[in-house]
N, CA, C and O atoms as a Tinker XYZ file with bonds, in Angstrom:
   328  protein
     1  N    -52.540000  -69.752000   66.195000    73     2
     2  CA   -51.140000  -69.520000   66.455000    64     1     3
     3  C    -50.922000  -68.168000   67.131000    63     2     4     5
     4  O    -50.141000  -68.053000   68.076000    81     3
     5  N    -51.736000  -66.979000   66.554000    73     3     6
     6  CA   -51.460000  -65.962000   66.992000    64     5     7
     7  C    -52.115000  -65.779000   68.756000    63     6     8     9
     8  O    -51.748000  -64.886000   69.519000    81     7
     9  N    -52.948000  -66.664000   69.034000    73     7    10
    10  CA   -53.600000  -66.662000   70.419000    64     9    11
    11  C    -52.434000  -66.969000   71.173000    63    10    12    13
    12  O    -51.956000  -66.103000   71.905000    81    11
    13  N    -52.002000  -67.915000   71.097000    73    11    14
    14  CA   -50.968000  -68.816000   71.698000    64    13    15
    15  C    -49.776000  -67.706000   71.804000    63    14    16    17
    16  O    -49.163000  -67.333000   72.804000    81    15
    17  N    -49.669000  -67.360000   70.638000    73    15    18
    18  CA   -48.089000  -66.030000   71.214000    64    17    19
    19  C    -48.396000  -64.909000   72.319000    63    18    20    21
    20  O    -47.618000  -64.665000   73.241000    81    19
    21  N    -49.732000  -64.193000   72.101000    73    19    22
    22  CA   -50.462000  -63.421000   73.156000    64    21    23
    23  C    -50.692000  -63.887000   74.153000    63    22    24    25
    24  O    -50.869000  -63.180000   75.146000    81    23
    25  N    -50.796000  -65.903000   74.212000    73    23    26
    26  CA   -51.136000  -66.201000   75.869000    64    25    27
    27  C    -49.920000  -66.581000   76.972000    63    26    28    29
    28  O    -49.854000  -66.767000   78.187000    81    27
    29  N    -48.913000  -66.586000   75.718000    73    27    30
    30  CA   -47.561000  -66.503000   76.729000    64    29    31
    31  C    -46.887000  -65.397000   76.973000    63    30    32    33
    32  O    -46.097000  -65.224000   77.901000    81    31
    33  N    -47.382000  -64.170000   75.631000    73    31    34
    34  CA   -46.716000  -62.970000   76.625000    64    33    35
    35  C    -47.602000  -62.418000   77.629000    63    34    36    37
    36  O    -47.161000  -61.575000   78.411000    81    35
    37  N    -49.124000  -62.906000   77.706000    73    35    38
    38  CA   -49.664000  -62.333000   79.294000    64    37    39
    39  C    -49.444000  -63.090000   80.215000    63    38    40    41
    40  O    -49.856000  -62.675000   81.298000    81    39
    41  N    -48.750000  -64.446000   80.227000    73    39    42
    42  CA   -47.799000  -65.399000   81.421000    64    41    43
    43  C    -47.064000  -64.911000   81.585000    63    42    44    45
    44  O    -46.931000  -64.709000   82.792000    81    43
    45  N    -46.029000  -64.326000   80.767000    73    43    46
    46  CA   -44.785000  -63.813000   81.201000    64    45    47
    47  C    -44.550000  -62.508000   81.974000    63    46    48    49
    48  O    -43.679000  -62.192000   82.784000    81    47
    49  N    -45.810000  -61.724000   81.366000    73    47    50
    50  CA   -46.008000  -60.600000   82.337000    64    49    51
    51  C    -46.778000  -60.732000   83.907000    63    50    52    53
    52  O    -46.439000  -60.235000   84.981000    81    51
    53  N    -47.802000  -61.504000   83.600000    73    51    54
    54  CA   -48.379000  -62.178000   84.836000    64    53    55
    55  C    -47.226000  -62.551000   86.049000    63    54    56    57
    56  O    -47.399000  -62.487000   87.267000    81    55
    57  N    -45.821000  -63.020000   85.204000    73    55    58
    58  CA   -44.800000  -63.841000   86.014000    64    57    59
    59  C    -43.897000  -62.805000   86.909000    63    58    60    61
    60  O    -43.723000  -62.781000   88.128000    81    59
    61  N    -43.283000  -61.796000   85.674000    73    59    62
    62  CA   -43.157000  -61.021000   86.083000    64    61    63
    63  C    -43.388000  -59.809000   87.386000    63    62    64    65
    64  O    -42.610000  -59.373000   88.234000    81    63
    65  N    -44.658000  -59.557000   87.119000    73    63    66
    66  CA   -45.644000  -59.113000   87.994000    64    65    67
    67  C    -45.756000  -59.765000   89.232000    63    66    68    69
    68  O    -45.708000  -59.106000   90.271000    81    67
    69  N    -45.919000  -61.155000   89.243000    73    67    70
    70  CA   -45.405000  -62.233000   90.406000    64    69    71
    71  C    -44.138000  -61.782000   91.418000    63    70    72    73
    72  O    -44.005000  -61.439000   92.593000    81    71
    73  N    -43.404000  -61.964000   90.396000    73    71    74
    74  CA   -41.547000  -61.922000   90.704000    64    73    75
    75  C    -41.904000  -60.590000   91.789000    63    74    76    77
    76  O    -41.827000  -60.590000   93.018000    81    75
    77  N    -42.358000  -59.368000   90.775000    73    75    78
    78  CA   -41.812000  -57.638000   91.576000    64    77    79
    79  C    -42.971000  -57.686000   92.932000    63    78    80    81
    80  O    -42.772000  -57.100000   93.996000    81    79
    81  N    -43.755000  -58.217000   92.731000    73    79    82
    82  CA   -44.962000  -58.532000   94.168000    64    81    83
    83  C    -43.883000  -59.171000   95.091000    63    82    84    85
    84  O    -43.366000  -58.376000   95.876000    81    83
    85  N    -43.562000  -60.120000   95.128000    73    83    86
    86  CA   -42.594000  -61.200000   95.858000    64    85    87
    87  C    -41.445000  -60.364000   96.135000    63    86    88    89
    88  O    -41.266000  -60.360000   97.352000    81    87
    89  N    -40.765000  -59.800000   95.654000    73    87    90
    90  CA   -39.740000  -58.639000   95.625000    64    89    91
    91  C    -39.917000  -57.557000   96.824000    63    90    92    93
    92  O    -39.289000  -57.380000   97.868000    81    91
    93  N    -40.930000  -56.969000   96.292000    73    91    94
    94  CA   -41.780000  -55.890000   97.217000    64    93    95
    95  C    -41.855000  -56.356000   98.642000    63    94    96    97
    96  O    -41.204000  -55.767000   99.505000    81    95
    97  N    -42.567000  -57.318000   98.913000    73    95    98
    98  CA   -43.068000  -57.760000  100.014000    64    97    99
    99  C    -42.010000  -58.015000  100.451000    63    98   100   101
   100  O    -41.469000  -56.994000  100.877000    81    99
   101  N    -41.268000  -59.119000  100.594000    73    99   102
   102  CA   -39.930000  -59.518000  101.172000    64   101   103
   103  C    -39.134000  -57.307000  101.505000    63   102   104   105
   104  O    -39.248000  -56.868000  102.650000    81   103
   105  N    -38.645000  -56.606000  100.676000    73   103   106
   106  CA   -38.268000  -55.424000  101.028000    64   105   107
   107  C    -38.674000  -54.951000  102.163000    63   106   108   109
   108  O    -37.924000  -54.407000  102.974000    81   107
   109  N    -40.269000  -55.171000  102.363000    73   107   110
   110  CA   -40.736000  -54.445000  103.349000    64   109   111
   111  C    -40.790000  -55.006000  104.462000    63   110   112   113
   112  O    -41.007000  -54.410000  105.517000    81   111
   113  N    -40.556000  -56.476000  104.322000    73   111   114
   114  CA   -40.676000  -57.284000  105.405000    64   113   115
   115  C    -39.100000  -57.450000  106.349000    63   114   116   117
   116  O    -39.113000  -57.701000  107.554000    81   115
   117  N    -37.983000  -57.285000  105.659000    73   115   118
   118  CA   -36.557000  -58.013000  105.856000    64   117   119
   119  C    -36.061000  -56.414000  104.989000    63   118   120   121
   120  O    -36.180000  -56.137000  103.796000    81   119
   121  N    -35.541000  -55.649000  106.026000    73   119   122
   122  CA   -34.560000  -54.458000  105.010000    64   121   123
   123  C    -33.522000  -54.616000  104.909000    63   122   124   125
   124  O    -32.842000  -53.612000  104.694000    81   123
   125  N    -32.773000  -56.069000  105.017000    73   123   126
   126  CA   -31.530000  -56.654000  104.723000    64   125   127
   127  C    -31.592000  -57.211000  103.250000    63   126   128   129
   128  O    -30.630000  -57.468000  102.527000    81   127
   129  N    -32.921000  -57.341000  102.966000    73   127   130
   130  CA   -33.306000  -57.625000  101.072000    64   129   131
   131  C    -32.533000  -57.246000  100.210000    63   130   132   133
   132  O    -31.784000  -57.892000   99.478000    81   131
   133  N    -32.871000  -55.274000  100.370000    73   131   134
   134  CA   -32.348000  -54.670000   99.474000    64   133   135
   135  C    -30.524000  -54.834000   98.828000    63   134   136   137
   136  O    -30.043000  -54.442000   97.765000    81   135
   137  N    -29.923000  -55.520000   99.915000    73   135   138
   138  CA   -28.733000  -55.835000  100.341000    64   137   139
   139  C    -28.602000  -57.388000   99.099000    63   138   140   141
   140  O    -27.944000  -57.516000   98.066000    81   139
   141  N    -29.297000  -58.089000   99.623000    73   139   142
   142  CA   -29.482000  -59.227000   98.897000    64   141   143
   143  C    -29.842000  -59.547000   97.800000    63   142   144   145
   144  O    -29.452000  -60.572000   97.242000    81   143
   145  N    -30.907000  -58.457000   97.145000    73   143   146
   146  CA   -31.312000  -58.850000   95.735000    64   145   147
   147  C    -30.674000  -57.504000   94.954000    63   146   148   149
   148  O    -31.064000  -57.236000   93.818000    81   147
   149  N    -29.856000  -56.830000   95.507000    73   147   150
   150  CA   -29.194000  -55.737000   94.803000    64   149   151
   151  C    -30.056000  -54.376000   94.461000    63   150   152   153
   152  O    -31.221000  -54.750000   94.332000    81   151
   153  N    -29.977000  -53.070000   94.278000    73   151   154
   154  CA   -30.877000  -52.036000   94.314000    64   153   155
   155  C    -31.404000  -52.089000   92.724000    63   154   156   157
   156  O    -32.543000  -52.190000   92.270000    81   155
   157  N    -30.615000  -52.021000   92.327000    73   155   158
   158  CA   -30.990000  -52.587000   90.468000    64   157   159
   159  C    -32.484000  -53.618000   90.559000    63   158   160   161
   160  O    -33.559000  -53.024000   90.487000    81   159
   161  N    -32.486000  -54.669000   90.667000    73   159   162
   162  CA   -33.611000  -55.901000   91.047000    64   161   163
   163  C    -34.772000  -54.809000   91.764000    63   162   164   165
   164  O    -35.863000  -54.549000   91.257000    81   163
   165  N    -34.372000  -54.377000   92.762000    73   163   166
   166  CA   -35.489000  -53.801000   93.891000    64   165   167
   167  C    -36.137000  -52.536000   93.212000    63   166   168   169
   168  O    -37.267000  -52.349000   93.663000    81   167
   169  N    -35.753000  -51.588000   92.240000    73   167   170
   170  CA   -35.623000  -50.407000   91.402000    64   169   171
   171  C    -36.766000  -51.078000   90.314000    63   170   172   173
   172  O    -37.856000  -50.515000   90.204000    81   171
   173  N    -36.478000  -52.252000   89.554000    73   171   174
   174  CA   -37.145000  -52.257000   88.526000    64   173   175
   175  C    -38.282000  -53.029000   88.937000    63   174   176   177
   176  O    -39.152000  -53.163000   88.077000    81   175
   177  N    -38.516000  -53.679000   90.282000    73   175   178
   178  CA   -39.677000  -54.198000   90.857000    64   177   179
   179  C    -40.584000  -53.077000   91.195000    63   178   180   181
   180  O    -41.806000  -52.997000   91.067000    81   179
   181  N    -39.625000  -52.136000   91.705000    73   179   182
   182  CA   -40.581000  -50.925000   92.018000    64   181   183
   183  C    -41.308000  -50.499000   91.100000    63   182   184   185
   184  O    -42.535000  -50.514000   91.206000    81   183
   185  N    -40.713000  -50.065000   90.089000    73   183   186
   186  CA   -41.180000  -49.365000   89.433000    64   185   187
   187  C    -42.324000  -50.216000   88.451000    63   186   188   189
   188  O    -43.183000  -49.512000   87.921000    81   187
   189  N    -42.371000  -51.885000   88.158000    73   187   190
   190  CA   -43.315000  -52.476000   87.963000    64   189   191
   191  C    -44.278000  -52.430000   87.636000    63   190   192   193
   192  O    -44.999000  -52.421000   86.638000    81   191
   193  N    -44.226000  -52.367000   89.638000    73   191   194
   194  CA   -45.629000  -52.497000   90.752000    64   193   195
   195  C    -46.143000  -50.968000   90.737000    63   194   196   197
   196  O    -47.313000  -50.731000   91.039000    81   195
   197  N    -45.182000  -49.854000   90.354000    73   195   198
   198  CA   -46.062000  -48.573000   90.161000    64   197   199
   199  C    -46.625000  -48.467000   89.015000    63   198   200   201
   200  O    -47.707000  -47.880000   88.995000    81   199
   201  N    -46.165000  -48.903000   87.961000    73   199   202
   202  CA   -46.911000  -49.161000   86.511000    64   201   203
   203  C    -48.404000  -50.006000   86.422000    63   202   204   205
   204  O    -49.332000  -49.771000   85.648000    81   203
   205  N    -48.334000  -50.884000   87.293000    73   203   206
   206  CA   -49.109000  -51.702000   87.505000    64   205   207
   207  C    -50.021000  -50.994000   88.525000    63   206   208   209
   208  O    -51.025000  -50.878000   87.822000    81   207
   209  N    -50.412000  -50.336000   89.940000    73   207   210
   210  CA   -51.217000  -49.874000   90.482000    64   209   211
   211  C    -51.381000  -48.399000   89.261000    63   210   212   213
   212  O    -52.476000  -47.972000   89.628000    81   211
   213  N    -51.056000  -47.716000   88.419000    73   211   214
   214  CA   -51.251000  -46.436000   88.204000    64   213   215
   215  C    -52.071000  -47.081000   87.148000    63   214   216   217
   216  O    -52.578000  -46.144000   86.532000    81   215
   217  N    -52.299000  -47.734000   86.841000    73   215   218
   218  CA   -52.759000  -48.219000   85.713000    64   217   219
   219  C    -54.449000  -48.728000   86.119000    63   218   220   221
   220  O    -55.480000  -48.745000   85.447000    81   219
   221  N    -54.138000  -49.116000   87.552000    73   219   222
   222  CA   -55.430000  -49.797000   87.880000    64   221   223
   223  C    -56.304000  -48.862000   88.984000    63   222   224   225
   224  O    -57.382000  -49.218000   89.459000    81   223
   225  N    -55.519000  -47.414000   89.337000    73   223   226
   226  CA   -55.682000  -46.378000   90.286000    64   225   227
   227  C    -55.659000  -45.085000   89.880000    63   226   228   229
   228  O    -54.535000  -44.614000   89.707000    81   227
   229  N    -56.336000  -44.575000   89.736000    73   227   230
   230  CA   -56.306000  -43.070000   89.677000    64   229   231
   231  C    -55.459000  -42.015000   90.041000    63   230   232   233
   232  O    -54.489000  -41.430000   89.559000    81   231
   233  N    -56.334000  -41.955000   91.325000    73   231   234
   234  CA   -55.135000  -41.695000   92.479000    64   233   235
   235  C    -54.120000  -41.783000   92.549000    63   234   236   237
   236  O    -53.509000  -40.737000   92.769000    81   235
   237  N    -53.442000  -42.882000   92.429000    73   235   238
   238  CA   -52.355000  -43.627000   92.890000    64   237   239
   239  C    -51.335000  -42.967000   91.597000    63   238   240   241
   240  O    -50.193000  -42.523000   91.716000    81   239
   241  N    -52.188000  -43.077000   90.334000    73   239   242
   242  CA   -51.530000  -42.298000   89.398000    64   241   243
   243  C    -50.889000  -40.921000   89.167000    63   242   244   245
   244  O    -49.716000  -40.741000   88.839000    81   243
   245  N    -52.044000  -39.739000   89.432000    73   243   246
   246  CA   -51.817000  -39.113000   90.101000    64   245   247
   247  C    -50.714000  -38.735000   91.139000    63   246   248   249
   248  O    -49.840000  -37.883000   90.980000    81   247
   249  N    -50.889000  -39.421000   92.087000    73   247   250
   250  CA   -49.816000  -39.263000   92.917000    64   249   251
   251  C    -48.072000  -39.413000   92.586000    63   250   252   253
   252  O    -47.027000  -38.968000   93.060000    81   251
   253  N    -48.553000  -40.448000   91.320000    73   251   254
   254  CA   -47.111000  -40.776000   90.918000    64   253   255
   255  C    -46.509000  -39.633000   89.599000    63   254   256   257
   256  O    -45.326000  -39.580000   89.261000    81   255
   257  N    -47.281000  -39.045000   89.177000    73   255   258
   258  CA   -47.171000  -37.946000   88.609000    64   257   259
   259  C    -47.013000  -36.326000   89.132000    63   258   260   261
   260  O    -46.636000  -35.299000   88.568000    81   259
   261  N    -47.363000  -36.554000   90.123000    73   259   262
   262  CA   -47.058000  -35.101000   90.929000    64   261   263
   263  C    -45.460000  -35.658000   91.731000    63   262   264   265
   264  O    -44.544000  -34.965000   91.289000    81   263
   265  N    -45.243000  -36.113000   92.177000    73   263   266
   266  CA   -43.994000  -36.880000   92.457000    64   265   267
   267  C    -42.860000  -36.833000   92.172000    63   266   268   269
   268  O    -41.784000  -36.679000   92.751000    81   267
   269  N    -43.482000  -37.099000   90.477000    73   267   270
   270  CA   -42.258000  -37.094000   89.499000    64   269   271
   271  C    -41.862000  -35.328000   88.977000    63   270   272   273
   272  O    -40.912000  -34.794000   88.405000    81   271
   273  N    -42.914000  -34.957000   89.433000    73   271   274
   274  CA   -42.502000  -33.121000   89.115000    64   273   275
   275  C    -42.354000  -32.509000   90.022000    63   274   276   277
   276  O    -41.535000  -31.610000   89.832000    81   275
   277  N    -42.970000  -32.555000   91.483000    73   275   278
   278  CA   -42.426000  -31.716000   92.677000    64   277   279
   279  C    -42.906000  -32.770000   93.844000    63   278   280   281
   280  O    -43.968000  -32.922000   94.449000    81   279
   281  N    -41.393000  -33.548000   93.885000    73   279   282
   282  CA   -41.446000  -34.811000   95.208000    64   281   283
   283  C    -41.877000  -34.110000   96.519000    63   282   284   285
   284  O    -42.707000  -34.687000   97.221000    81   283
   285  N    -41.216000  -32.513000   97.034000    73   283   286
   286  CA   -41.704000  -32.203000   98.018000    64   285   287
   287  C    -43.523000  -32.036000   98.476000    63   286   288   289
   288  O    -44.319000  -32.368000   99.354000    81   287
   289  N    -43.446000  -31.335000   97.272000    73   287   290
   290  CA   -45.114000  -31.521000   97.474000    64   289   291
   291  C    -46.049000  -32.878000   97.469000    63   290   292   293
   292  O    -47.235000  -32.850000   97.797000    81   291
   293  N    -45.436000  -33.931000   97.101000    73   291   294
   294  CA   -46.168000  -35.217000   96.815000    64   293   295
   295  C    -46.169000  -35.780000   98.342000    63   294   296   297
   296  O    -47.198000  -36.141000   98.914000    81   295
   297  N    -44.648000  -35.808000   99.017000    73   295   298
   298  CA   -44.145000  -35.977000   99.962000    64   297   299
   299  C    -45.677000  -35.593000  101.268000    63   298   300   301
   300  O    -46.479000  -36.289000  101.891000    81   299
   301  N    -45.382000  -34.051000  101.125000    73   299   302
   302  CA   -46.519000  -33.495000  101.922000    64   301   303
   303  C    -47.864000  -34.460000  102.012000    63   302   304   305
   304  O    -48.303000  -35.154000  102.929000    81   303
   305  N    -48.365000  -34.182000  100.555000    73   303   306
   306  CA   -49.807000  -34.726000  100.503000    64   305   307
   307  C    -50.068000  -36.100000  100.984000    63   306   308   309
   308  O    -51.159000  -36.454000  101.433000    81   307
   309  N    -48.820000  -37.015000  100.852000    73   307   310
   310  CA   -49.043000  -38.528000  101.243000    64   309   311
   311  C    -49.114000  -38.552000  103.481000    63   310   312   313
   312  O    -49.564000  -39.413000  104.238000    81   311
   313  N    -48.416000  -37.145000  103.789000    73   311   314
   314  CA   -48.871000  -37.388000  105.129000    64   313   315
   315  C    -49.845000  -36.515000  105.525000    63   314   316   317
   316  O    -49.986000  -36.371000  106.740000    81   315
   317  N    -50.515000  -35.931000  104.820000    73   315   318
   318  CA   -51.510000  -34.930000  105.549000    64   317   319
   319  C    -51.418000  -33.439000  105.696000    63   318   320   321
   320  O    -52.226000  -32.718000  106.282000    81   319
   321  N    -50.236000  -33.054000  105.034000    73   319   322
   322  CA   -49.557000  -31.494000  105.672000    64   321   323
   323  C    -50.040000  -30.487000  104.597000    63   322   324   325
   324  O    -49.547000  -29.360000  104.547000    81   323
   325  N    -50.949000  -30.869000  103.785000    73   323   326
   326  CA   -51.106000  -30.039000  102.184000    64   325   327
   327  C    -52.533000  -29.433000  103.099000    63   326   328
   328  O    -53.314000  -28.641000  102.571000    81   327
């Protein structure tokens, strides 16, 4: 019983995870999206898909942690100017 409750909350996150991928992509593809699925929807996809790469990235973590304390400097480092 207890397998079965754990294998639908890693579907639901799996689904989830689906949804903010599908979200993402469409944003970057069509910037009339953000318009369409509201900034709220597009906000918590984002932030997801950053939970989800920081988790599976170092780096990427990193990056999202310097970011969150001095955006200018994160800003820099993501084009080359550091």
């Amino acid at each position: 019983m207890l397998f079965c409750i754990r294998d639908k909350d890693i579907k639901k996150v799996d689904m989830k995870l689906r949804q903010a991928k599908k979200i993402m992509k469409n944003v970057q593809t069509y910037k009339g999206m953000i318009w369409i699925y509201g900034s709220g929807r597009v906000d918590k996809a984002n932030d997801r898909m950053c939970r989800y790469y920081s988790a599976k990235d170092e780096l990427f973590k990193a990056i999202m942690q310097l970011s969150n304390k001095k955006p200018l400097a994160a800003l820099k480092l993501l084009r080359g100017k550091v």
